[in-house]
N, C-alpha and C positions, 0 to 999 in steps of 0.2 A: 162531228159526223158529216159537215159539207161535202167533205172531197171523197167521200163514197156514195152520196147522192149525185157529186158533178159530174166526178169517173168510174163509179163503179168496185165493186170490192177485187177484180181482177188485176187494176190497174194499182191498188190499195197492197196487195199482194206484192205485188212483183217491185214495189217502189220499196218496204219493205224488208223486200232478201236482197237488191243491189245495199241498206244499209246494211245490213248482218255481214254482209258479203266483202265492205268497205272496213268495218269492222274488225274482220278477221284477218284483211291483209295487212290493218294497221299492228296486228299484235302480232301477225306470222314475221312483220319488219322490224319488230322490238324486239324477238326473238334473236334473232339474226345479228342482232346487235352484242345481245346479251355478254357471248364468249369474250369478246373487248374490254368488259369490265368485271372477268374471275383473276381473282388472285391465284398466285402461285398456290398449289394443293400435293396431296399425294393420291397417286395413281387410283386407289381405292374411295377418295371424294371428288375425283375427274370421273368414273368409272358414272358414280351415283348420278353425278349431276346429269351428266350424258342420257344416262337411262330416264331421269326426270326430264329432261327437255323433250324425249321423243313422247314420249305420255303425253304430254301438254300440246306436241303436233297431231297427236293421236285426237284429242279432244276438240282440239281446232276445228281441226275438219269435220266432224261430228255438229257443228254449228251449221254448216251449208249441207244438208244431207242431199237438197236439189241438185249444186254444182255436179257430183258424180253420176248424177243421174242423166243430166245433159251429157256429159262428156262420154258416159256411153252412147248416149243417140246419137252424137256427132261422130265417133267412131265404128258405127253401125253404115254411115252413109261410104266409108274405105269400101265395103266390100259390095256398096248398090252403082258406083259410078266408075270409069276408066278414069285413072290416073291424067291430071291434065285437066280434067272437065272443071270447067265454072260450076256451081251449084249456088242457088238463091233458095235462102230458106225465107219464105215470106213472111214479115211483118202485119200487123192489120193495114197499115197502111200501105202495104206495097200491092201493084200491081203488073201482071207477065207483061204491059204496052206500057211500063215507063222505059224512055231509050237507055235508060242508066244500065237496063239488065240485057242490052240488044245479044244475044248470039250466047245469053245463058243458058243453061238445064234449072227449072222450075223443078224443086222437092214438092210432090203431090202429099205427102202423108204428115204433114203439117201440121 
C-alpha cells in the first residue's frame, strides 16, 4: 500500500487502466495475427470462426469501458472549437504560462 500513500489512489487508478489498456492491445495484436495460422476449412467453419473472433472483439473492449468514454469527450470538443484550433487539455501539471502552449485555446471544463 506504499504507492497509494506516496501517490494517491487517483494516480493508483489511472496507472492501472494504461495496464488493462496495454493488455488489451496486446490481445487485440494476437488477434490480428490469428487468421495466418487457420487451416484451409469449409465455408461454414470460416463462417463460425468469423463470428467467434468478432464476440472476443466484442469483449475486448468491454475490458476498457473508460476508453469510449474518453473518446466521447474528445469527440464532444469537434463541435465546441473551429477546425484548425490548438486545444490543450490540461494535465495536473500543466499550466496556461508554459511557452510550450503559447497561442493555444485552454479546454476550461477539465
Amino acid at each position: 500500500m506504499d504507492a497509494v500513500e506516496n501517490y494517491g489512489s487517483e494516480w493508483l487508478n489511472e496507472v492501472y487502466q494504461f495496464i488493462i489498456e496495454d493488455q488489451k492491445r496486446d490481445l487485440q495484436n494476437t488477434m490480428a495475427l490469428l487468421p495466418l495460422a487457420r487451416t484451409a476449412m469449409d465455408k461454414d467453419s470460416g463462417k463460425a470462426l468469423a463470428d467467434y473472433g468478432k464476440s472476443l472483439a466484442k469483449e475486448l473492449e468491454k475490458m476498457t469501458p473508460w476508453v469510449s468514454n474518453r473518446r466521447r469527450g474528445l469527440s464532444d470538443l469537434r463541435k465546441k472549437y473551429k477546425s484548425g484550433t490548438t486545444v490543450v487539455i490540461p494535465d495536473a501539471s500543466d499550466g496556461a504560462d508554459n511557452p510550450l502552449f503559447k497561442g493555444a485555446t485552454f479546454r476550461k471544463d477539465s
